[in-house]
C-alpha positions as YAML, in Angstrom:
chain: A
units: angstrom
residues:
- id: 1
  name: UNK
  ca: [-6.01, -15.05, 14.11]
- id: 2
  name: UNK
  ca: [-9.38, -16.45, 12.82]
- id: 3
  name: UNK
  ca: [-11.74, -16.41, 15.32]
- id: 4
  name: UNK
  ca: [-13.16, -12.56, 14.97]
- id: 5
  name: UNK
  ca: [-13.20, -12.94, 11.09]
- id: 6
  name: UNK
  ca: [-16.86, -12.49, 9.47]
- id: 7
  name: UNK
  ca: [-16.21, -14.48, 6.82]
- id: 8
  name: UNK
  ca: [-14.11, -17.79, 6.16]
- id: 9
  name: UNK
  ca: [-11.02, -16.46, 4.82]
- id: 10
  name: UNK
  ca: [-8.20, -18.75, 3.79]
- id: 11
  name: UNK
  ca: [-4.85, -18.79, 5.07]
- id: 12
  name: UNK
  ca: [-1.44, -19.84, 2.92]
- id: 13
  name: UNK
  ca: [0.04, -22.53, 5.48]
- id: 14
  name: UNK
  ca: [2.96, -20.30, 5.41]
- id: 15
  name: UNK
  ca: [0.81, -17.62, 7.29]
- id: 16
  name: UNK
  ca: [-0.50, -19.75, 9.09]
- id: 17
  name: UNK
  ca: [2.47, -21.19, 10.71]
- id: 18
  name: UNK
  ca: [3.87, -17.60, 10.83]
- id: 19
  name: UNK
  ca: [0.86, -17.14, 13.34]
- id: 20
  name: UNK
  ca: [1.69, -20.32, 15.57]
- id: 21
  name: UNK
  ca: [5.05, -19.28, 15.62]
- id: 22
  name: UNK
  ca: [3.96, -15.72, 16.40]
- id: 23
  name: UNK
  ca: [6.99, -14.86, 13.73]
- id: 24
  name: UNK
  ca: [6.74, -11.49, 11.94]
- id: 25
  name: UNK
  ca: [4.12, -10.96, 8.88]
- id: 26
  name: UNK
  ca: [3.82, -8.29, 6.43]
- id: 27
  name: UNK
  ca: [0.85, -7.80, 4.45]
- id: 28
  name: UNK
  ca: [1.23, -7.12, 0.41]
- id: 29
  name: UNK
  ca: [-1.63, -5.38, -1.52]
- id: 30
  name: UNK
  ca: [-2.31, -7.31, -5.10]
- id: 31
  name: UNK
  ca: [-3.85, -4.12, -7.36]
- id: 32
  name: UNK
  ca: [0.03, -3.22, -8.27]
- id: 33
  name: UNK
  ca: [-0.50, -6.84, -9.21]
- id: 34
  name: UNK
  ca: [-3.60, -6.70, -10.99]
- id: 35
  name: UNK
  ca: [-3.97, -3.23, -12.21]
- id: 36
  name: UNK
  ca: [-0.84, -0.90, -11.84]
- id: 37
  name: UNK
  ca: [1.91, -2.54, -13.28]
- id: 38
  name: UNK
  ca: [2.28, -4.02, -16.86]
- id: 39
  name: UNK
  ca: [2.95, -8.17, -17.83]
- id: 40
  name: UNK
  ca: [5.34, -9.29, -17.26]
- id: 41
  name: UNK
  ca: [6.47, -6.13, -14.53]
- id: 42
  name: UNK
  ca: [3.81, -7.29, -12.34]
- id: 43
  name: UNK
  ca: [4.13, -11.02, -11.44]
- id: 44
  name: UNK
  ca: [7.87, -9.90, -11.26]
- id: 45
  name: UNK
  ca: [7.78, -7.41, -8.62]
- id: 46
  name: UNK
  ca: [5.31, -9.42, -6.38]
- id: 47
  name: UNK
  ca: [8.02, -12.12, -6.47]
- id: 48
  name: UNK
  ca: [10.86, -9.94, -5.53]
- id: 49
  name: UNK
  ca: [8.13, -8.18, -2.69]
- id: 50
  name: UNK
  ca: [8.01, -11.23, -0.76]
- id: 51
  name: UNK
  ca: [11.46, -12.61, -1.20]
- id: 52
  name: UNK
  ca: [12.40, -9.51, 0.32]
- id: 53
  name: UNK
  ca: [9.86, -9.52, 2.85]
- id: 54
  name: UNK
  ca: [11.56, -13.24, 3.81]
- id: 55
  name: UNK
  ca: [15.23, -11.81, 3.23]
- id: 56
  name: UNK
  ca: [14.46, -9.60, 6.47]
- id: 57
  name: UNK
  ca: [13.26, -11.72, 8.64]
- id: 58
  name: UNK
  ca: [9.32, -11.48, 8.15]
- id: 59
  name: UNK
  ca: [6.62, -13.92, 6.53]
- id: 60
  name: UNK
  ca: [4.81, -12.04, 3.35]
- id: 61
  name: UNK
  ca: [1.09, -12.17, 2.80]
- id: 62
  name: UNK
  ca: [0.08, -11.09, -0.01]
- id: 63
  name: UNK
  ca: [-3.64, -10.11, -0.37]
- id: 64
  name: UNK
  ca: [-6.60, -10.61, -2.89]
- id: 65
  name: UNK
  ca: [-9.30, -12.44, -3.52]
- id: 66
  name: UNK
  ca: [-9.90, -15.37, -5.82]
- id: 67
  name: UNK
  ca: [-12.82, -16.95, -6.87]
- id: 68
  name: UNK
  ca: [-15.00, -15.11, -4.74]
- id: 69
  name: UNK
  ca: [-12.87, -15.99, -1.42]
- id: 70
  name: UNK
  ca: [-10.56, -13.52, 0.72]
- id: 71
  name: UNK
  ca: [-6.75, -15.14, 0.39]
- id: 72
  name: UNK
  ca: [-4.26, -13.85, 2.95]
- id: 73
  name: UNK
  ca: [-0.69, -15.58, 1.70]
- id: 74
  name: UNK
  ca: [-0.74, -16.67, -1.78]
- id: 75
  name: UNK
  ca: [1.00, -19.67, -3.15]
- id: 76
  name: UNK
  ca: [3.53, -18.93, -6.67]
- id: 77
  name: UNK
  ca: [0.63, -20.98, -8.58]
- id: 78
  name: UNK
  ca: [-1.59, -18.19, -7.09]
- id: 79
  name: UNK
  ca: [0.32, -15.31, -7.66]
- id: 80
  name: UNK
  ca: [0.72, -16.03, -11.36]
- id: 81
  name: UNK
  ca: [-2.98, -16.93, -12.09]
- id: 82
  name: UNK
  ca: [-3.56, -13.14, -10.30]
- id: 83
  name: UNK
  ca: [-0.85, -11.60, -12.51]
- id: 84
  name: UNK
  ca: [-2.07, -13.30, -15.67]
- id: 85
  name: UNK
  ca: [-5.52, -13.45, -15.75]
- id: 86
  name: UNK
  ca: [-7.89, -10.90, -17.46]
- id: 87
  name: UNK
  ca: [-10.57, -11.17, -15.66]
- id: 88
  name: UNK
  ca: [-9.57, -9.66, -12.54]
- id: 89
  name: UNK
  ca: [-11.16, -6.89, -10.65]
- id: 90
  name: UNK
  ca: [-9.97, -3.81, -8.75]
- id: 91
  name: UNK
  ca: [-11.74, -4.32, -5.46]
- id: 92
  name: UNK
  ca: [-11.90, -1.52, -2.79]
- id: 93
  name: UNK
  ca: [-13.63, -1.78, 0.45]
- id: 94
  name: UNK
  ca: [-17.05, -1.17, -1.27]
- id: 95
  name: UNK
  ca: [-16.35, -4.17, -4.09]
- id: 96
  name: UNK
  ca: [-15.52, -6.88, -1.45]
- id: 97
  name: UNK
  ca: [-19.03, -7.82, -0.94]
- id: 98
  name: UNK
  ca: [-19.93, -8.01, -4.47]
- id: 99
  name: UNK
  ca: [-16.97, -9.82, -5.09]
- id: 100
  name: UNK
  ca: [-17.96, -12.70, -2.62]
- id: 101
  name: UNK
  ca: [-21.22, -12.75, -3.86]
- id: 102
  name: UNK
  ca: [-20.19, -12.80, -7.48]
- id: 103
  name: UNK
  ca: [-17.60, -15.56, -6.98]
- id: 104
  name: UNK
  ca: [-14.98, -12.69, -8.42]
- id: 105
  name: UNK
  ca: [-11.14, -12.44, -8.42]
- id: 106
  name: UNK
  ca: [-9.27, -9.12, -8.29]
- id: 107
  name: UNK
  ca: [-6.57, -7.31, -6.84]
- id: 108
  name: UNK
  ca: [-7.28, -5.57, -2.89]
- id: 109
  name: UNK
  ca: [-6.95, -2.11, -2.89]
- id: 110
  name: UNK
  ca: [-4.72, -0.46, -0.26]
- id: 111
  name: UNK
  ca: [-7.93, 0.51, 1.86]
- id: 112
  name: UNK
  ca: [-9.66, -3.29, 1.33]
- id: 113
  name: UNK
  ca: [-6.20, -4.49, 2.58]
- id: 114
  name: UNK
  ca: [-5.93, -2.52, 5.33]
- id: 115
  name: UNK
  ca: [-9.72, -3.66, 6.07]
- id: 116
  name: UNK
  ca: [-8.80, -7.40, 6.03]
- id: 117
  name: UNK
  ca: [-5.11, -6.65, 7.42]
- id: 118
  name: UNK
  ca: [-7.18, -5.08, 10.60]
- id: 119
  name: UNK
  ca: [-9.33, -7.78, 11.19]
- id: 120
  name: UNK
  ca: [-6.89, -10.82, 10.62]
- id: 121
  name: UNK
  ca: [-4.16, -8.86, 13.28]
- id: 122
  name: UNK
  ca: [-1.72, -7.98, 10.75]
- id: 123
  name: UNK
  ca: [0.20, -5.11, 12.25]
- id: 124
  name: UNK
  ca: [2.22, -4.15, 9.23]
- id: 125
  name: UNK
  ca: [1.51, -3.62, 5.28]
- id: 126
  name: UNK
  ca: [3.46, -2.03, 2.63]
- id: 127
  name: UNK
  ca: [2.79, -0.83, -0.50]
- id: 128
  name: UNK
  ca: [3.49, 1.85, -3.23]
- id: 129
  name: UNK
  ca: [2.05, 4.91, -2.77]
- id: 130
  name: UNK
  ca: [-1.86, 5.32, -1.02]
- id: 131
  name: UNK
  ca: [-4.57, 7.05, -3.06]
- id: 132
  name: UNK
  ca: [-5.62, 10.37, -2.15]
- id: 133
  name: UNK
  ca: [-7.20, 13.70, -2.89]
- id: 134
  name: UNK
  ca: [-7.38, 14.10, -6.98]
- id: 135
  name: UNK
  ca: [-6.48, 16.90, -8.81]
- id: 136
  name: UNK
  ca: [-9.06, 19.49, -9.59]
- id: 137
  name: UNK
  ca: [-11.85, 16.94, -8.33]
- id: 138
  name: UNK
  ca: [-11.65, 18.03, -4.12]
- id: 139
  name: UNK
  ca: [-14.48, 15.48, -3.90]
- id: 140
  name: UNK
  ca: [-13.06, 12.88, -5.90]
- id: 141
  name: UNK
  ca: [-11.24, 11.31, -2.42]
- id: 142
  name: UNK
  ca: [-9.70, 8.15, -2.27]
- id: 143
  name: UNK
  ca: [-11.36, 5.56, -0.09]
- id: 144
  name: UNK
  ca: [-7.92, 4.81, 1.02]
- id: 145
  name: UNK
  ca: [-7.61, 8.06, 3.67]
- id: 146
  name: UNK
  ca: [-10.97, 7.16, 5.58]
- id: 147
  name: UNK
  ca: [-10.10, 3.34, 5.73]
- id: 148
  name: UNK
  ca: [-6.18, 4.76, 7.14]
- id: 149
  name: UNK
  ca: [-8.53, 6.79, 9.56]
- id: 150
  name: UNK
  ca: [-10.17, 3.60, 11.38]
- id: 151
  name: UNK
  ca: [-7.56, 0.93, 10.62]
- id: 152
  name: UNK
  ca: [-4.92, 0.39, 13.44]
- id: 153
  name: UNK
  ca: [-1.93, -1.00, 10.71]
- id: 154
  name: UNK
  ca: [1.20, 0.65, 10.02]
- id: 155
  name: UNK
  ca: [1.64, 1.08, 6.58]
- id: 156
  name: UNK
  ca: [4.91, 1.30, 5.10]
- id: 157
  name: UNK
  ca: [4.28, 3.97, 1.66]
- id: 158
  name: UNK
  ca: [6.75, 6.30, -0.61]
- id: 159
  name: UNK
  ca: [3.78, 8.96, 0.24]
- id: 160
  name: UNK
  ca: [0.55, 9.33, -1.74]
- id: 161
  name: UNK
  ca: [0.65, 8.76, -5.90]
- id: 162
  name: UNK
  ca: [2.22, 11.81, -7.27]
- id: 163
  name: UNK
  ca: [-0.86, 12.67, -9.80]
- id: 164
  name: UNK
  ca: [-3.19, 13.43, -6.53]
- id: 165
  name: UNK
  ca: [-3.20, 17.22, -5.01]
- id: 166
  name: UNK
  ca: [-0.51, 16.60, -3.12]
- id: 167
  name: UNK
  ca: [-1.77, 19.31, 0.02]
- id: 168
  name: UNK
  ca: [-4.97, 18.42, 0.41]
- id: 169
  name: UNK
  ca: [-4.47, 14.37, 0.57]
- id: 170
  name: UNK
  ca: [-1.82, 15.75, 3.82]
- id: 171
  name: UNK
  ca: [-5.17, 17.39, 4.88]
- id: 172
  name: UNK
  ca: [-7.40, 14.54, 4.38]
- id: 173
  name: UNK
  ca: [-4.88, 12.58, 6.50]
- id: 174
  name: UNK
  ca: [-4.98, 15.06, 9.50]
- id: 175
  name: UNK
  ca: [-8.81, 15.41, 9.72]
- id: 176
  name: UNK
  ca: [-9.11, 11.49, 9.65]
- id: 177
  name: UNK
  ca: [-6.27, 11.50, 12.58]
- id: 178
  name: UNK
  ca: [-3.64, 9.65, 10.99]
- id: 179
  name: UNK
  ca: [0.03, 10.26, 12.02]
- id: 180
  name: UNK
  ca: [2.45, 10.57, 9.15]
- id: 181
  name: UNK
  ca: [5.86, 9.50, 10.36]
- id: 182
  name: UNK
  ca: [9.03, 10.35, 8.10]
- id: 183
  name: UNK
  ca: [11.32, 7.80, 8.02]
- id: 184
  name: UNK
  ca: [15.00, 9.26, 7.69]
- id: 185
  name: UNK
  ca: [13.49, 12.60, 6.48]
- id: 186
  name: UNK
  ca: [11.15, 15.68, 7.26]
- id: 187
  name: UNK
  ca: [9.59, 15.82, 4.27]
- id: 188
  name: UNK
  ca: [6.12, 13.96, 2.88]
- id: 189
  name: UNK
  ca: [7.91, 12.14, -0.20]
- id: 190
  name: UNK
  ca: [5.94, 12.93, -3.48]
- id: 191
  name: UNK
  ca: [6.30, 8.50, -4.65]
- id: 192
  name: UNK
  ca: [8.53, 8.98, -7.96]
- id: 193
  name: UNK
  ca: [10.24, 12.16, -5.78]
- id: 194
  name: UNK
  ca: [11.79, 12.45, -2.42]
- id: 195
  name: UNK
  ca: [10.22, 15.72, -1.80]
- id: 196
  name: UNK
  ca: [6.89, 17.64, -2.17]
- id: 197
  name: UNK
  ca: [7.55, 21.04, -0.14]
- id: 198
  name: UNK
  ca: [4.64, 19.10, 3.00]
- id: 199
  name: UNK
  ca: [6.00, 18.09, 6.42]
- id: 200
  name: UNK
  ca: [5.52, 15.12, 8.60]
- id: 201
  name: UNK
  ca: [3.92, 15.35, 11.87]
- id: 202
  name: UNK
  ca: [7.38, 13.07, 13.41]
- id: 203
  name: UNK
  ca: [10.36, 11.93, 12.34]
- id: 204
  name: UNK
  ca: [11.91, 8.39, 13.26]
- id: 205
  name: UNK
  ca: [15.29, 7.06, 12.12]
- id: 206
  name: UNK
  ca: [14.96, 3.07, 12.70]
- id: 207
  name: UNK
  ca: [12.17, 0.80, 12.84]
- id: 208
  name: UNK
  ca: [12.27, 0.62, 16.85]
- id: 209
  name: UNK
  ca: [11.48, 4.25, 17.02]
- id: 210
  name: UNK
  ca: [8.19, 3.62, 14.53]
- id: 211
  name: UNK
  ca: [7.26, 1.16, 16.15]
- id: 212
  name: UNK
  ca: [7.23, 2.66, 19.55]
- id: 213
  name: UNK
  ca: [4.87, 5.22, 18.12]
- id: 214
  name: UNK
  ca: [2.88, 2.49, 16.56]
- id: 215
  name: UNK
  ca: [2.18, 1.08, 19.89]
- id: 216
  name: UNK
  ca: [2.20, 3.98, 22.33]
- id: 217
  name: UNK
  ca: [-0.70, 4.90, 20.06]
- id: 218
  name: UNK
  ca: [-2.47, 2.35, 19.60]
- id: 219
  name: UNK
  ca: [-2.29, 1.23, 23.48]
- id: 220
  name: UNK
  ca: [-3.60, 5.20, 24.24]
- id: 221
  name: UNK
  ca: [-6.91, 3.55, 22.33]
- id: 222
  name: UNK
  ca: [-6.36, 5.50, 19.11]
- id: 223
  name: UNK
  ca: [-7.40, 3.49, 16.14]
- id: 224
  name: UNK
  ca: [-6.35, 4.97, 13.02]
- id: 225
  name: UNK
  ca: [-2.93, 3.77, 10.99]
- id: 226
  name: UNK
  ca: [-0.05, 5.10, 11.43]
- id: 227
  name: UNK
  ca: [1.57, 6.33, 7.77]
- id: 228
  name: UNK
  ca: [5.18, 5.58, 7.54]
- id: 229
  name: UNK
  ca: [6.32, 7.59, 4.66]
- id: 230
  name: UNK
  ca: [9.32, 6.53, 2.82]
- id: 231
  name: UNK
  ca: [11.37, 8.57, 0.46]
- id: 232
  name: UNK
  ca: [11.90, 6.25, -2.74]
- id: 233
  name: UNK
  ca: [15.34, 5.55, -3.24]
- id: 234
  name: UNK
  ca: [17.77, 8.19, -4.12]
- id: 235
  name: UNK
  ca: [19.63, 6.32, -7.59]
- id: 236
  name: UNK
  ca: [16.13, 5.70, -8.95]
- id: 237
  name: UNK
  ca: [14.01, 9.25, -7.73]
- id: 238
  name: UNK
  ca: [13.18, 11.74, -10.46]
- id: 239
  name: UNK
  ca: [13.29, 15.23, -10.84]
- id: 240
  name: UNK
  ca: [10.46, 17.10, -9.48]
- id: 241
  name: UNK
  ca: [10.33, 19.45, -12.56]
- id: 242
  name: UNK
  ca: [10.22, 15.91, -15.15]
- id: 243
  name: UNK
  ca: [7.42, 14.26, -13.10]
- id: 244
  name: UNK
  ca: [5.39, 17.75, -13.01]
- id: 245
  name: UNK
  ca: [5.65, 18.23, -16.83]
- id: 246
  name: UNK
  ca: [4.59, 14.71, -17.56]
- id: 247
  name: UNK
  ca: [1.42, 14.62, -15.01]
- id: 248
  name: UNK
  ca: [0.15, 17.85, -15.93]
- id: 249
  name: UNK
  ca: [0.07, 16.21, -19.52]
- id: 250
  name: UNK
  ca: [-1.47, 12.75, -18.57]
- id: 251
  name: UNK
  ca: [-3.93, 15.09, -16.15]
- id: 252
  name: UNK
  ca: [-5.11, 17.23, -19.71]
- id: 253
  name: UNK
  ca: [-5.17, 13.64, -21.96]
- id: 254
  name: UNK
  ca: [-7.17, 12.16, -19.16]
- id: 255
  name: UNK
  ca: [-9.99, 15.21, -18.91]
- id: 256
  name: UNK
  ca: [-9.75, 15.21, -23.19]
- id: 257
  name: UNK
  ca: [-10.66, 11.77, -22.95]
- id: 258
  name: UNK
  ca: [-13.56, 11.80, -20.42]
- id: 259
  name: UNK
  ca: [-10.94, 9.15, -18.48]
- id: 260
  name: UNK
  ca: [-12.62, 9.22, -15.03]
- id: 261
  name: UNK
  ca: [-13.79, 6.91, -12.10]
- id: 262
  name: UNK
  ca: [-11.75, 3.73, -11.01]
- id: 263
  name: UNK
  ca: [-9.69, 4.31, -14.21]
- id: 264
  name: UNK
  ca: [-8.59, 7.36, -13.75]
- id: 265
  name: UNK
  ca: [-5.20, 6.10, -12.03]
- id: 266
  name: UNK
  ca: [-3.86, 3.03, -14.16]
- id: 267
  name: UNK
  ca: [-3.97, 5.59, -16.75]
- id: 268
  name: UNK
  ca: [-2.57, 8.39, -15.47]
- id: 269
  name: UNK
  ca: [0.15, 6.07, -14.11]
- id: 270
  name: UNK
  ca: [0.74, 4.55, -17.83]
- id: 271
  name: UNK
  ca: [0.77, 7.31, -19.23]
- id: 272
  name: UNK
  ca: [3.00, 8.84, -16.70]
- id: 273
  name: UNK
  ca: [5.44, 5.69, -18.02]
- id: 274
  name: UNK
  ca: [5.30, 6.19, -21.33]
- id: 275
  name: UNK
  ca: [6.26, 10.32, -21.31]
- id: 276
  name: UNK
  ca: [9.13, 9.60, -18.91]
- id: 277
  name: UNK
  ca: [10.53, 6.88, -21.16]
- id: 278
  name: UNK
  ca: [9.93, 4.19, -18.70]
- id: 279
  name: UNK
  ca: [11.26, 5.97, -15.83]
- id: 280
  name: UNK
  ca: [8.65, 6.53, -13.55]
- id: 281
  name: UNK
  ca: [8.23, 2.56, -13.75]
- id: 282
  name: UNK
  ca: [11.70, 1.85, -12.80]
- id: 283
  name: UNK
  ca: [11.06, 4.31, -9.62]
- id: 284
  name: UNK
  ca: [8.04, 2.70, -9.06]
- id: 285
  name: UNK
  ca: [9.32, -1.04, -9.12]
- id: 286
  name: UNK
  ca: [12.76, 0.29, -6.80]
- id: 287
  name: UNK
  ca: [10.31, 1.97, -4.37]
- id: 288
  name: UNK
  ca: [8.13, -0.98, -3.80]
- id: 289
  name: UNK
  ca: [10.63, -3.25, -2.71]
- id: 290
  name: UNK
  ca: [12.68, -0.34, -1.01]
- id: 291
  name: UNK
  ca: [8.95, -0.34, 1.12]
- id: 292
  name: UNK
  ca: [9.08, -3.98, 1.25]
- id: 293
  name: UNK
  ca: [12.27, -4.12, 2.82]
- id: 294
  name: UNK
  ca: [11.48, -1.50, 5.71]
- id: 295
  name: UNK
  ca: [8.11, -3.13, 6.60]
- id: 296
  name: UNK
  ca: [9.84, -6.40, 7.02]
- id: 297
  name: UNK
  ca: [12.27, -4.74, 9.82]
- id: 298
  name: UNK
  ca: [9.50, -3.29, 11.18]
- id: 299
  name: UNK
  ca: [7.31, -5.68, 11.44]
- id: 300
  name: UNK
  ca: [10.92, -7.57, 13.29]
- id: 301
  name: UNK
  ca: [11.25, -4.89, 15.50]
- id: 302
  name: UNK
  ca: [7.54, -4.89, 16.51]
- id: 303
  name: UNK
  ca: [7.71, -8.53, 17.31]
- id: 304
  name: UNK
  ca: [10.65, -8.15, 20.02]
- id: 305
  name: UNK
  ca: [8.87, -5.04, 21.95]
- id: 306
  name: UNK
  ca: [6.79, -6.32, 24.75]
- id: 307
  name: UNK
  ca: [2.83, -5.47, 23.42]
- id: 308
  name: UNK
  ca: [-0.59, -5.76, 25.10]
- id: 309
  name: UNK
  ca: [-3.68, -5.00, 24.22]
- id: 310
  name: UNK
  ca: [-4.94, -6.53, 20.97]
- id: 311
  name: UNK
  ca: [-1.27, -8.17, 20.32]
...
């Protein structure tokens, strides 16, 4: 697992013997950690992440970086320093450098942990929803869709965050040649909805049938991700007509406010919180570990399917 790694990272011994063992892992993103969910929401749901992640059958590791070092698998001790500190950084694929070099802690982005995830042979990551195209700002483009593009890691998502333009993130995703696979439904789910009106390219019904297009792909010598899009769970999804009144009102707060940059989403997705009563976080928190919970069978099913190649 180590030896093509540019820089020392350090393994949990749990991920480590996960490795030996060649049992399934799961990788875990840490800015829902650091940056997009309130104390004491946050420490609470990366708990519940990996025990769910165990529950099926898979080892969790948990990404970030701590004191200037590149952790995949964090102990509890680590995991509530992350969630309680202030200091903490949200660090994307261009940050990881300066946050070596700086001795820095922060919270991996989805495209820095699909960067690390790719280059320590994790096959499987799940998250929340992946950044994207942002509204009224077509150049304002996540870093997350060109690291999908060249990153060869399913990722287990509830779609892209529903403040982003919605059809041209779907766009985005087809120039950079990433498949977007429904799973148990046709539509692209809009994260706090189960439906946005945009198709997949495929649909698969249980994890053996994503992972068979996970592979076949990969083994054809295509290198992108493949996008497993989840719908969030029915008894916690909202309206689409309550989450469109409330973003278009965080959107016009955020532009009054010169909010822009790096902070445009924590605040969109507070404020989101607050004008739904608290809803949207509930969603949020069911969705994660609904995505937690399918990325642990996948990442089962992948490991009884015969590979070759880079497995």
């Amino acid at each position: 697992m180590t030896s093509r790694l540019p820089h020392p990272y350090v393994f949990s011994k749990q991920i480590v013997q996960a490795n030996q063992f060649g049992a399934p892992i799961v990788a875990l993103e840490s800015t829902v950690i650091t940056h997009g969910l309130p104390r004491p929401d946050n420490l609470q749901l990366a708990v519940d992440m990996e025990n769910i992640v165990r529950e099926h059958g898979a080892t969790p590791a948990t990404i970030a970086i701590l004191d200037g070092e590149i952790h995949i698998g964090l102990s509890e001790e680590e995991l509530s320093t992350l969630a309680n500190r202030e200091d903490t950084r949200k660090i994307s694929v261009r940050d990881l450098g300066i946050a070596l070099a700086g001795g820095l802690s922060g919270g991996t982005t989805v495209a820095s942990t699909l960067l690390v995830s790719a280059l320590a042979n994790i096959k499987v990551f799940a998250t929340g929803g992946i950044g994207g195209v942002h509204q009224g700002a077509p150049f304002d483009i996540s870093a997350d869709l060109t690291q999908l593009g060249k990153s060869p890691v399913l990722v287990v998502c509830a779609g892209a965050k529903a403040i982003l333009d919605l059809p041209a993130t779907r766009e985005v995703l087809e120039t950079q040649g990433v498949p977007v696979i429904g799973y148990q439904t046709d539509e692209f789910p809009a994260f706090y909805t189960r439906s946005s009106g945009l198709g997949v390219d495929a649909r698969v019904d249980t994890p053996e049938e994503a992972v068979k297009i996970a592979i076949e792909s990969w083994e054809a010598g295509i290198s992108s991700a493949i996008l497993l899009v989840v719908p969030p769970p029915e008894e916690s999804a909202l309206s689409p007509d309550e989450m469109e009144s409330a973003i278009r009102t965080a959107l016009q707060e955020a532009e009054s406010t010169a909010i822009h940059g790096a902070e445009t989403t924590p605040f969109l997705l507070k404020r989101v919180s607050e004008l739904t009563g608290g809803e949207s976080l509930r969603s949020n928190l069911a969705l994660l570990k609904n995505n937690a919970r399918i990325a642990a069978q996948v990442s089962a099913a992948m490991g009884g399917i015969e590979k070759i190649g880079p497995f």
